[in-house]
C-alpha positions in Angstrom: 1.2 17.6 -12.9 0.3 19.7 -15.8 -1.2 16.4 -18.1 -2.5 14.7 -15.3 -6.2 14.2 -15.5 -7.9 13.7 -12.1 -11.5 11.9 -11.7 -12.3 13.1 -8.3 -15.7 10.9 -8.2 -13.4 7.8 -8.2 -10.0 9.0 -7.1 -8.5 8.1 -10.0 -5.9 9.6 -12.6 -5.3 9.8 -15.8 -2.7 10.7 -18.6 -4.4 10.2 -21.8 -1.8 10.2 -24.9 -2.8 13.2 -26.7 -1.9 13.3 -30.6 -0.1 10.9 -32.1 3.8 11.0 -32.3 6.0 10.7 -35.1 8.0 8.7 -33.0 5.8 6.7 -30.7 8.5 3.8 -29.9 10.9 6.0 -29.4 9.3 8.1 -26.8 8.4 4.6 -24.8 11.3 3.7 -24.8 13.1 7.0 -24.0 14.7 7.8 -20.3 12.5 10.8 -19.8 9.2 7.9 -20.1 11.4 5.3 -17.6 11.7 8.5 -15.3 7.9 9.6 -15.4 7.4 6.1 -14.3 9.5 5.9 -11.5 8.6 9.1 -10.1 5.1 8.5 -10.3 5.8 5.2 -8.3 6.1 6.9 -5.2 2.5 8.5 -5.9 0.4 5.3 -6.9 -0.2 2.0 -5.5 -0.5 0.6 -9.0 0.2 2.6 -12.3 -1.6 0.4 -15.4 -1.0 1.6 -19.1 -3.0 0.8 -21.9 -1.1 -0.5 -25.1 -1.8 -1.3 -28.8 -1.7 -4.7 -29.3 1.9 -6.5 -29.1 1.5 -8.4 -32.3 0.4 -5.1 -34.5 3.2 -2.8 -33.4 6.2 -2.7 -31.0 4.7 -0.2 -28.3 3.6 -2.6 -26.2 6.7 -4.8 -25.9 8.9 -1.4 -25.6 6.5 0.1 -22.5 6.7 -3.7 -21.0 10.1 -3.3 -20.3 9.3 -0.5 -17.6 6.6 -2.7 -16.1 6.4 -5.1 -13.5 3.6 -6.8 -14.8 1.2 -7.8 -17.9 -2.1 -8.7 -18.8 -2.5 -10.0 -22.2 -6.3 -9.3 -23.6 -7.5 -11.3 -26.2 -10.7 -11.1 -28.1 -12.1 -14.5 -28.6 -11.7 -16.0 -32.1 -9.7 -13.4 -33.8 -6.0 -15.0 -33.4 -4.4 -18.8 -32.9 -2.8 -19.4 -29.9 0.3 -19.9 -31.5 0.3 -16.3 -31.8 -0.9 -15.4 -28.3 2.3 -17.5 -27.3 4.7 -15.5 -29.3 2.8 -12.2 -27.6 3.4 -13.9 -24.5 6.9 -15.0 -24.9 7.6 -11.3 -26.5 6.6 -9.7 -23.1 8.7 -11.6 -21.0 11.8 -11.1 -23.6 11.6 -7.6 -22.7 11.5 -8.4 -18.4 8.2 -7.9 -18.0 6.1 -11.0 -15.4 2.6 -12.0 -17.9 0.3 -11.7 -14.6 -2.4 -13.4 -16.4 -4.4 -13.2 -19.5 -8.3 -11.9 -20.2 -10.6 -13.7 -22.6 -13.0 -10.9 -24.3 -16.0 -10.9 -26.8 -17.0 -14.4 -26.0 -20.0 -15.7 -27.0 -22.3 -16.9 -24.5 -23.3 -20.1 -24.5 -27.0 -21.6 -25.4 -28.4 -23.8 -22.8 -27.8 -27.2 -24.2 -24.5 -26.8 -24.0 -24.3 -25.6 -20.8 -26.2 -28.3 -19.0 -24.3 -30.8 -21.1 -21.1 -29.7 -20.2 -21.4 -27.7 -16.7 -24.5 -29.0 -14.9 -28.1 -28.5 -13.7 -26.8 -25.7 -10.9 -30.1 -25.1 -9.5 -29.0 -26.8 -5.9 -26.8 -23.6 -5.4 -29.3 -22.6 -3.6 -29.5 -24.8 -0.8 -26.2 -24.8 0.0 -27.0 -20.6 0.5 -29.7 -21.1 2.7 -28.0 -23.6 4.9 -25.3 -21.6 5.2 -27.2 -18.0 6.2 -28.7 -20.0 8.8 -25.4 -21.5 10.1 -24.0 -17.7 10.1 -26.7 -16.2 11.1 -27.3 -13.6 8.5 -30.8 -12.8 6.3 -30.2 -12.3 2.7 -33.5 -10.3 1.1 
């Protein structure tokens, strides 16, 4: 209770990791860390920690063994997917489900290539009127 951080505008909480350990994997991977979890299970619907990326240190790997789930992040053109495999395949070594992965810092695209490759999506908006009138509802 004592390093728990509470947003009351949101209803959220927060533990934020204060200075940095000597020992960072060790604490991760200590009992005391597995019991914080555990008991804070019975608090939270969902519990999400924030990790250093797998590939550049061990952290990540060692608090993914306490998790139910993952969510790999990768920032667009900065690594092979070769690499993002071996993340991958790290995480679920340790027990840890990859729920699904997020695709950052991409570029957006110019229009060419978007109305060679995805369409003219300008009849969208039919399809919305048609259907407000069939449900009856008035979208200003």
């Amino acid at each position: 209770d004592e390093v728990i951080y509470t947003v009351e505008d949101i209803g959220f909480d927060l533990i934020f990791a204060g200075i940095f350990p000597p020992n960072p994997v060790e604490l991760l991977g200590s009992k005391r860390f597995k019991q914080l979890l555990e008991e804070e299970q019975n608090n939270y619907d969902y519990i999400l920690i924030d990790t250093p990326p797998v590939g550049v240190v061990i952290d990540g790997a060692v608090v993914a063994a306490n998790c139910d789930g993952a969510v790999i992040v990768i920032s667009s053109g900065t690594i092979s997917y070769r690499f993002v495999q071996q993340v991958k395949q790290q995480i679920e070594k340790s027990g840890c489900h990859v729920l699904g992965m997020v695709l950052n810092n991409v570029r957006r695209l110019n229009g060419a290539y978007k109305k060679k490759y995805y369409g003219n999506y300008k009849g969208y908006g039919y399809y919305a009127k048609e259907e407000t009138k069939i449900s009856g509802q008035v979208n200003n």
